[in-house]
C-alpha positions as CSV (number, residue, x, y, z in Angstrom):
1,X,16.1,2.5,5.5
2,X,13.0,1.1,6.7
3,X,11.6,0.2,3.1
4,X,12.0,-3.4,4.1
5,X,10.1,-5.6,1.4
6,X,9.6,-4.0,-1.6
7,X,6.6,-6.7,-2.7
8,X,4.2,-4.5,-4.1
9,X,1.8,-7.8,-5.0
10,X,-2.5,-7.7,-5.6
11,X,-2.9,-10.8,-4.6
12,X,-6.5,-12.1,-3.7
13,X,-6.1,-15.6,-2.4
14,X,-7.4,-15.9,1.1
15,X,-5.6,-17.5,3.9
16,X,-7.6,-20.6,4.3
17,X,-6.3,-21.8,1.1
18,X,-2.6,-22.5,2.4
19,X,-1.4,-25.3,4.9
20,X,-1.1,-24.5,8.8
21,X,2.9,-25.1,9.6
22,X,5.4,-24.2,11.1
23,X,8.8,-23.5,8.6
24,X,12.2,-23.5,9.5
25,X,14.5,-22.4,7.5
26,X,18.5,-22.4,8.0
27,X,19.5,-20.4,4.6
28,X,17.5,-17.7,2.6
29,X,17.6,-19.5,-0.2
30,X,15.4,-22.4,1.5
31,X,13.2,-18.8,1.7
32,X,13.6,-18.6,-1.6
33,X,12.4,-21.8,-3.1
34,X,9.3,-21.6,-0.9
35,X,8.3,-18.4,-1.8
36,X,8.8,-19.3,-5.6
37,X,6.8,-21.9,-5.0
38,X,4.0,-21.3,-2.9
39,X,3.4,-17.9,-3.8
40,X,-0.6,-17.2,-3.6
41,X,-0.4,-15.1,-7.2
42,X,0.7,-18.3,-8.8
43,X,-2.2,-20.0,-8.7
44,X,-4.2,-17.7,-10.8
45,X,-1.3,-17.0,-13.0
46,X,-0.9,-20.8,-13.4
47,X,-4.8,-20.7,-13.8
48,X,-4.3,-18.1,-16.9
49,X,-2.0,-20.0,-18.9
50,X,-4.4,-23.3,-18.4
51,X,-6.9,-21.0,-20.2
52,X,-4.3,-20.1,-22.6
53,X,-3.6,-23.4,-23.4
54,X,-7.5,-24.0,-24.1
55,X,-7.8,-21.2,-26.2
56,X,-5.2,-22.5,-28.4
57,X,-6.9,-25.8,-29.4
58,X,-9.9,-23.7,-29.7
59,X,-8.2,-21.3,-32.3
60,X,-8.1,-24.5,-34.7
61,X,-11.8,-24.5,-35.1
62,X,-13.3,-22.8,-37.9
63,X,-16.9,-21.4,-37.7
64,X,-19.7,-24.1,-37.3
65,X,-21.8,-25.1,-40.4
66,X,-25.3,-24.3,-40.0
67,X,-28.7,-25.9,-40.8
68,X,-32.0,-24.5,-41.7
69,X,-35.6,-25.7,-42.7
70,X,-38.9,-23.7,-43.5
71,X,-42.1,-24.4,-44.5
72,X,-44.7,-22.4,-45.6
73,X,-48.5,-23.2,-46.1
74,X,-51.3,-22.0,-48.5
75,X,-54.5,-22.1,-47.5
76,X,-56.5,-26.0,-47.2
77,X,-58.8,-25.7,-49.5
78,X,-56.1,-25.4,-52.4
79,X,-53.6,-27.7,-50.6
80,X,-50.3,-25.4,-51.1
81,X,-47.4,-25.4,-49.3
82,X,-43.4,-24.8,-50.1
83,X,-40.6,-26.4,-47.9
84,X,-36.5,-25.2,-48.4
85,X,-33.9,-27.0,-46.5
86,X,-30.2,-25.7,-46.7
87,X,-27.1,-26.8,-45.1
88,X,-24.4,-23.9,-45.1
89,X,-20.8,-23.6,-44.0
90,X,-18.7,-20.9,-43.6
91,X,-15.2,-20.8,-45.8
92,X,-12.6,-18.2,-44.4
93,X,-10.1,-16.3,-46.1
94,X,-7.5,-14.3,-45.1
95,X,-5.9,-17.1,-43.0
96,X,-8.3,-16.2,-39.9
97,X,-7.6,-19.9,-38.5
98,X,-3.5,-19.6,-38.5
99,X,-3.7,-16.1,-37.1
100,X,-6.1,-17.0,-34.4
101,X,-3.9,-19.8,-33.5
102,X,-0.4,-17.6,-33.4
103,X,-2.8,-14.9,-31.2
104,X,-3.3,-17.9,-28.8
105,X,0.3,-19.0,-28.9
106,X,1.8,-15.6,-28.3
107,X,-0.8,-15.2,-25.7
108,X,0.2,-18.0,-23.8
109,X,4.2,-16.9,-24.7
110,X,3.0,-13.5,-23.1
111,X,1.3,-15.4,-19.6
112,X,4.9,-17.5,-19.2
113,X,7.2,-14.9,-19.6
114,X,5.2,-12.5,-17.0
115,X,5.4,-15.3,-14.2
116,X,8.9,-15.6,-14.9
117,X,9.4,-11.9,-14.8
118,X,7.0,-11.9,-11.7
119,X,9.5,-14.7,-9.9
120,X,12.8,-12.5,-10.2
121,X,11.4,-10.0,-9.0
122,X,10.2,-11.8,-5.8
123,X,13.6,-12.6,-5.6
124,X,15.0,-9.4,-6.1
125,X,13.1,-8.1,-3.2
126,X,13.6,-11.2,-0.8
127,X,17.7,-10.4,-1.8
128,X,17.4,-6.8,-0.3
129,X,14.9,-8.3,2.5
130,X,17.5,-10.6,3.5
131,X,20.1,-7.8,3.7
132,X,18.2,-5.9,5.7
133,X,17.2,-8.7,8.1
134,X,21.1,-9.4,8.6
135,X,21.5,-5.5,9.6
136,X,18.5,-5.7,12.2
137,X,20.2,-8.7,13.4
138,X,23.3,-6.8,13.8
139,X,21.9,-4.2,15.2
140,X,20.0,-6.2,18.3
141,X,22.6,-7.4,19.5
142,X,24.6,-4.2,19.9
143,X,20.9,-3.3,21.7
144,X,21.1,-6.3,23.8
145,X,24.2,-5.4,24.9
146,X,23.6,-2.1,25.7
147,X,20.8,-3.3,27.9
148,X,22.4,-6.0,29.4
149,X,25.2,-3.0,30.6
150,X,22.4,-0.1,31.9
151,X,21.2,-2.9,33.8
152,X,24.1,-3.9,35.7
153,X,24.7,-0.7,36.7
154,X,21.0,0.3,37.6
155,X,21.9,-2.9,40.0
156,X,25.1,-1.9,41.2
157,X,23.4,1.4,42.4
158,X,20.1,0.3,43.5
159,X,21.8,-2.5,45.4
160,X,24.1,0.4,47.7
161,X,22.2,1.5,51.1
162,X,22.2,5.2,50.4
163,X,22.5,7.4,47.2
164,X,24.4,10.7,46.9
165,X,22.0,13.1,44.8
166,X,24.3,13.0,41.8
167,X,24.0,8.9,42.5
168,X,20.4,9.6,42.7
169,X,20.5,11.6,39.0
170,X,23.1,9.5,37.8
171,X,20.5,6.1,38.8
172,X,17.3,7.7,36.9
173,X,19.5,8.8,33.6
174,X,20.4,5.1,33.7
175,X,17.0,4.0,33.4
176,X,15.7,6.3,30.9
177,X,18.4,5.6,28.8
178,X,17.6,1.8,29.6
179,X,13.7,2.4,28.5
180,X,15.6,4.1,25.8
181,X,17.5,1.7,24.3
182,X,14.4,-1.2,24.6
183,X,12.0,1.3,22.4
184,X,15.0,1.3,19.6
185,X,14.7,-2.5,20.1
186,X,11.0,-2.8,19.8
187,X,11.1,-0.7,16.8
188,X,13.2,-3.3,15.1
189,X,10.8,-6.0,16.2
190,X,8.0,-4.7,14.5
191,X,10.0,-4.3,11.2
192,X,11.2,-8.2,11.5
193,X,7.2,-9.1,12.3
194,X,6.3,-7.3,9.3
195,X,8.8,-9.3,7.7
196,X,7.6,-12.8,9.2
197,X,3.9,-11.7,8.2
198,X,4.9,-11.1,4.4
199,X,6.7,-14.1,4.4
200,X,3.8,-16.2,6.2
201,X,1.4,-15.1,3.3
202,X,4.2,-16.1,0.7
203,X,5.1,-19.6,2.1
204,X,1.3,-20.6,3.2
205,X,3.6,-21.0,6.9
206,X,1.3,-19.6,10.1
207,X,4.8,-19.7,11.9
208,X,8.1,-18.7,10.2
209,X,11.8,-19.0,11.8
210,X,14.2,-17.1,9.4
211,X,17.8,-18.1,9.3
212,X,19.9,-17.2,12.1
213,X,23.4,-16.8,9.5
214,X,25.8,-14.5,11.5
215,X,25.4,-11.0,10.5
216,X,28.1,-10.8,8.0
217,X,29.6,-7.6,6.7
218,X,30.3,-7.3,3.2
219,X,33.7,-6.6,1.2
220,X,33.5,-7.3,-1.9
221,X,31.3,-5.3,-4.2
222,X,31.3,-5.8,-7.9
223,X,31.5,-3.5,-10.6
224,X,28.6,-3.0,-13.5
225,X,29.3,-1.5,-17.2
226,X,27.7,1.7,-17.5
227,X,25.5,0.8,-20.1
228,X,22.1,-2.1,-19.2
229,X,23.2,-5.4,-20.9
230,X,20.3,-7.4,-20.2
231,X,19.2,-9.6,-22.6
232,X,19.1,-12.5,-20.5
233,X,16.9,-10.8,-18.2
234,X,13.2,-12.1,-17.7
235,X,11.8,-8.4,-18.2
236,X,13.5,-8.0,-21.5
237,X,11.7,-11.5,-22.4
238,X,8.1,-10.0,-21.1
239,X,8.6,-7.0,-23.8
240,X,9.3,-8.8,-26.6
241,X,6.6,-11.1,-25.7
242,X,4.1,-8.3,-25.4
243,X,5.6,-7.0,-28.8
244,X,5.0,-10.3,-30.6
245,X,1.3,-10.3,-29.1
246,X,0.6,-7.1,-30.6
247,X,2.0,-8.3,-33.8
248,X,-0.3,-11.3,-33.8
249,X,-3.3,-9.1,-33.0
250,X,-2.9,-6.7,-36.0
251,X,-2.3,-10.1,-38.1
252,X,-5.5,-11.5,-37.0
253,X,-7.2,-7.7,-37.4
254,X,-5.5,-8.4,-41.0
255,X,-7.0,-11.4,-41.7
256,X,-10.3,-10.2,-40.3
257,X,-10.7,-7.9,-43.0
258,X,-11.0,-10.5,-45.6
259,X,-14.8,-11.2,-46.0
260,X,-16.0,-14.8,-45.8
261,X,-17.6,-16.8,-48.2
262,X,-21.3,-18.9,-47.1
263,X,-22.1,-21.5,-49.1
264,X,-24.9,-23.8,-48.5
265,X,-26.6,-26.4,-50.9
266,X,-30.4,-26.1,-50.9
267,X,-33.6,-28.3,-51.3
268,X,-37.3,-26.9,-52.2
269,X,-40.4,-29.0,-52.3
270,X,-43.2,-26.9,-53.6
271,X,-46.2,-28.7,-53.2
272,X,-49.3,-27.8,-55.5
273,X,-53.0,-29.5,-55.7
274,X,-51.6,-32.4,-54.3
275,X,-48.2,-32.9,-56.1
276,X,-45.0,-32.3,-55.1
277,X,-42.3,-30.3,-57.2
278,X,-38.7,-30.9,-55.9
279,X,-36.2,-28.2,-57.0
280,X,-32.6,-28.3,-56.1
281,X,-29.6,-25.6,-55.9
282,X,-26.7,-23.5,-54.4
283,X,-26.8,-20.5,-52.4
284,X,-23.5,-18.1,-52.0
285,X,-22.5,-15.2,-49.8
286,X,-20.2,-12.5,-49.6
287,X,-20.6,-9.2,-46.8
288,X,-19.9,-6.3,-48.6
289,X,-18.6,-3.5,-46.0
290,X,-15.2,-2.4,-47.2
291,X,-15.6,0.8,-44.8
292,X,-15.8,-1.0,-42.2
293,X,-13.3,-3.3,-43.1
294,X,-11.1,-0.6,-43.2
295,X,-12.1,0.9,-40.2
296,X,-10.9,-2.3,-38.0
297,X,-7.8,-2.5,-39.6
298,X,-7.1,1.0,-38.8
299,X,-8.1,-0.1,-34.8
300,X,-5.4,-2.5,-35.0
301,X,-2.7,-0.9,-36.7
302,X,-3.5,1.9,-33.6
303,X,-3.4,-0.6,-31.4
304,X,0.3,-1.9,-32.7
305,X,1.3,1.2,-32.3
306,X,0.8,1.8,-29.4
307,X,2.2,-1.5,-28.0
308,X,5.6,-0.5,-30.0
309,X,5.2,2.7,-28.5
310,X,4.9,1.7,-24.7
311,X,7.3,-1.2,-25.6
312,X,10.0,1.4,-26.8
313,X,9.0,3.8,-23.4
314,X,9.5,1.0,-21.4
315,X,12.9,-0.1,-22.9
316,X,13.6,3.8,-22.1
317,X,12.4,3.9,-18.2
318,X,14.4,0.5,-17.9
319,X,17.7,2.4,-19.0
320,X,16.9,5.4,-16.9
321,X,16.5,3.3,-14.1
322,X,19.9,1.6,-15.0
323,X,21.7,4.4,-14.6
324,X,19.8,5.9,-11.1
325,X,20.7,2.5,-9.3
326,X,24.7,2.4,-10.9
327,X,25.1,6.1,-9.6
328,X,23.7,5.1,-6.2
329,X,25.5,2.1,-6.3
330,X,28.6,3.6,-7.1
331,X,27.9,6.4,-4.5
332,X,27.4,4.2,-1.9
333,X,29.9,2.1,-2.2
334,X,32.3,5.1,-2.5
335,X,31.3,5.9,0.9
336,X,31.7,1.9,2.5
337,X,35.2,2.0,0.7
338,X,36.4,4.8,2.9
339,X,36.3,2.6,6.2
340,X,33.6,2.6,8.6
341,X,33.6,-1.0,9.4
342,X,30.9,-2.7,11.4
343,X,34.2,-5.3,13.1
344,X,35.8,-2.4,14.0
345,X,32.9,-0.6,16.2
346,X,32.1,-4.1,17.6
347,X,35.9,-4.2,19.1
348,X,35.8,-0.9,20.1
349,X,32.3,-1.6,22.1
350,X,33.6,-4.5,23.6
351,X,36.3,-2.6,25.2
352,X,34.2,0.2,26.4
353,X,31.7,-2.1,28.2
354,X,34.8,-3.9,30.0
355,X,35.3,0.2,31.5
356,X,31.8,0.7,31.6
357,X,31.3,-2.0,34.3
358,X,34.6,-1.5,35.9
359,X,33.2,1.6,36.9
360,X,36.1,3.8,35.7
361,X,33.6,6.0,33.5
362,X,31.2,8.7,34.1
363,X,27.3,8.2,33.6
364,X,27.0,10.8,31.1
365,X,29.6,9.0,28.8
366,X,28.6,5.6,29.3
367,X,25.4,6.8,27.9
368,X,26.9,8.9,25.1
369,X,29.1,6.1,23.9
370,X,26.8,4.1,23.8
371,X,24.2,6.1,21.8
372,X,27.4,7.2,19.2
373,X,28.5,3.8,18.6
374,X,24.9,2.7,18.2
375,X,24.1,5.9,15.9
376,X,27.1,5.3,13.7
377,X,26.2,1.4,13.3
378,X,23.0,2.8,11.6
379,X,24.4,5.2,9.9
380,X,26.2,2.5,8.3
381,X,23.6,0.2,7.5
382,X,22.1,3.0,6.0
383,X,24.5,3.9,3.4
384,X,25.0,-0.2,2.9
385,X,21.5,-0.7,2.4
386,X,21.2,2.1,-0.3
387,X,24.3,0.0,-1.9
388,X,22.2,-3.1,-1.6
389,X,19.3,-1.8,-2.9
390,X,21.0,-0.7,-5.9
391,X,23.0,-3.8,-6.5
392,X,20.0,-6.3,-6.4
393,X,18.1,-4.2,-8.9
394,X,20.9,-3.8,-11.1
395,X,21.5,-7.8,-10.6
396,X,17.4,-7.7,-11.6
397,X,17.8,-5.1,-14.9
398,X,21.0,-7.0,-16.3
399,X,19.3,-10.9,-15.4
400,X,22.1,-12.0,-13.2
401,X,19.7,-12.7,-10.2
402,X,18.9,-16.3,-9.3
403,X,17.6,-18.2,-6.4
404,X,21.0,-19.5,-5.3
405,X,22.3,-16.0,-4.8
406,X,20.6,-15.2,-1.7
C-alpha cells in the first residue's frame, strides 16, 4: 500500500544541473510531459546515442595506410649504406567495413529503443503514483474531518465550568483519539513529500504543486485477454533490438576471421663506393593463425547464444509476469465489484458527524465510528491500489500506456 513510486532509477546527475522553479501543475499529465522531458537519466542516455552516432561515421573508415623509411650505414672508410622506403595499406576481407557499420547502426537502434523503453516505464510508475496520490487525497480529508469533529467536542467540554468524572474520561479519550487521528495524517504527509521530492529530482522543480483533481473513484475497469499481446510495446522493441545487436556482433566476429592482405610498394637505394643502386618492388602479407581464427569465432557464436538465450528468458519472465498482474487484477477487481464504495462511506460519515456534534452519541462510539469508517476507506484503497498496480503494468506489458492516459 505504501510502495508509492516504483522508480527504481541510478541516476548520477547532481542537483545543480536543473533550473530553481517553482511548477504548477493542474493535470498529471502536465507531470507527465515534464518528467519525460527533464528527466536527469536523459542526458546521458541522449549523451550515448551522440557517441553512437560518431561511431557510425567512424565504422566507414578502413585501417590507415602506413609509411616507413630506414637507412642503414657501413662503415666511412668504404662509404656503404642502404636506404628502403615503403608505403603499405591494409586491404580487408570478409566485409569487416559493412559489418562494423551495421554493429554501429544496431548499436545506436539498441540506445533508442532503451530510452523509449526507459520513458514508459516512467510513465507506468507516475500512472500508479497518481493513483495513489488521489487515495491520500481522499483519505485527508476524511482525517480533516475527523479532526475538525474531536475538536468541537474537546471545546464543547473544556468550555463547561465543571466536569463529571466520566466527562473528565470522556474529555481525555477525546484528545488522544484527536492526537490520534493527526499521526495517521502526518503519516500521509510524509508519503506525499516523498512524492514531491521524487518528482522535484525528475522535473529539475525545487518546489512542486501536484494537481488538486477531486479524488475520483473508479468504475469502469477493463478487461485483458489472457494471453500478453504486446508487440507494440517498447520492451518488446528493446529485445529485438538487443537480438539484432548480437547478430551484428557475431557478423563482425565473422568477418574478423578473414585475414587481411598488406601490401606496400617499396624503394631501395643501396649505395656502394660512391654510387648509388636504386632497386624497386612489392611487398605482400597475409597472418597465418587459423587457430586463433577459430577460436574468436567460437567467442562470438557463444556470445549469440547467449543473447538468444537471455532474449528467449526474458520473453519468458515477461509472460510470467503477464499472467501474476491479470490474476491480481482480476482478483482485485472481483473484490471492488462486490460494493464497497468510497460515495457511499462518505454519505454515511456525513450523517454521523451531524449526530456526533448534536451530541446524541456516546464518546466511545463517536470514536469507534470514526476509526471503522476510516479503517474500511483504507481497506479499500488497498484492494484498489493492488488493481491499479496491476492494471498499469499490464497497460506497460501489452504497450497501451501513453502520456495522455494519466
Amino acid at each position: 500500500m505504501r510502495h508509492l513510486f516504483l522508480m527504481t532509477l541510478t541516476l548520477s546527475l547532481p542537483w545543480p544541473l536543473f533550473g530553481a522553479e517553482t511548477c504548477l501543475w493542474s493535470k498529471w499529465s502536465g507531470v507527465a510531459a515534464a518528467v519525460l522531458r527533464s528527466a536527469p537519466e536523459w542526458a546521458a542516455l541522449q549523451k550515448k546515442q551522440d557517441l553512437n552516432r560518431t561511431q557510425i561515421e567512424a565504422a566507414a573508415l578502413g585501417p590507415q595506410a602506413r609509411a616507413e623509411a630506414q637507412y642503414l650505414a657501413g662503415t666511412p672508410l668504404r662509404r656503404e649504406g642502404e636506404a628502403e622506403i615503403r608505403y603499405e595499406w591494409t586491404l580487408e576481407r570478409g566485409g569487416k567495413q559493412e559489418a562494423r557499420q551495421r554493429l554501429a547502426t544496431t548499436q545506436l537502434a539498441l540506445s533508442v529503443a532503451g530510452l523509449e523503453s526507459r520513458k514508459t516505464e516512467l510513465l507506468r510508475d507516475l500512472a500508479i503514483t497518481a493513483d495513489r496520490w488521489q487515495q491520500i487525497e481522499h483519505e485527508q480529508e476524511i482525517l480533516k474531518e475527523t479532526v475538525t469533529t474531536y475538536r468541537a467536542l474537546i471545546r464543547q467540554l473544556s468550555a463547561q465550568a465543571a466536569l463529571s468524572p466520566e466527562q473528565d474520561v470522556t474529555l481525555a479519550v477525546f484528545r488522544l483519539a484527536h492526537d490520534e487521528t493527526l499521526l495517521k495524517s502526518g503519516q500521509l504527509e510524509v508519503e506525499q513529500d516523498g512524492v514531491r521530492s521524487q518528482l522535484a529530482y525528475l522535473t529539475g522543480c525545487t518546489n512542486v504543486t501536484l494537481p488538486k483533481e477531486s479524488p475520483q473513484e473508479r468504475s469502469q475497469w477493463p478487461e485483458f485477454p489472457e494471453e500478453m499481446q504486446g508487440q507494440r510495446a517498447a520492451w518488446k522493441r528493446q529485445q529485438e533490438a538487443h537480438k539484432a545487436h548480437a547478430l551484428a556482433l557475431l557478423d563482425q566476429e565473422k568477418a574478423q576471421s578473414f585475414s587481411d592482405v598488406s601490401i606496400a610498394p617499396v624503394a631501395r637505394l643501396s649505395l656502394e663506393d660512391g654510387s648509388g643502386k636504386p632497386a624497386f618492388g612489392l611487398a605482400a602479407s597475409l597472418p597465418i593463425g587459423a587457430s586463433q581464427q577459430k577460436a574468436t569465432l567460437e567467442v562470438a557464436q557463444a556470445a549469440f547464444a547467449l543473447a538468444e538465450a537471455e532474449t528467449g528468458l526474458d520473453a519468458k519472465k515477461r509472460n510470467a509476469d503477464y499472467v501474476r498482474w491479470l490474476h491480481q487484477y482480476r482478483s482485485a477487481v472481483k473484490v471492488l465489484r462486490q460494493g464497497f464504495a468510497e460515495t457511499a462511506v462518505q454519505d454515511k460519515h456525513e450523517k454521523m458527524e451531524k449526530l456526533f456534534l448534536a451530541g446524541r452519541v456516546n464518546a466511545s462510539l463517536i470514536i469507534e465510528a470514526h476509526r471503522q469508517m476510516y479503517e474500511h476507506l483504507v481497506s479499500r484503497h488497498q484492494i484498489e491500489w493492488k488493481a491499479m498496480e496491476a492494471y498499469w503494468n499490464l497497460r506497460y506489458l501489452t504497450g497501451q500506456i501513453q502520456e495522455g492516459d494519466l
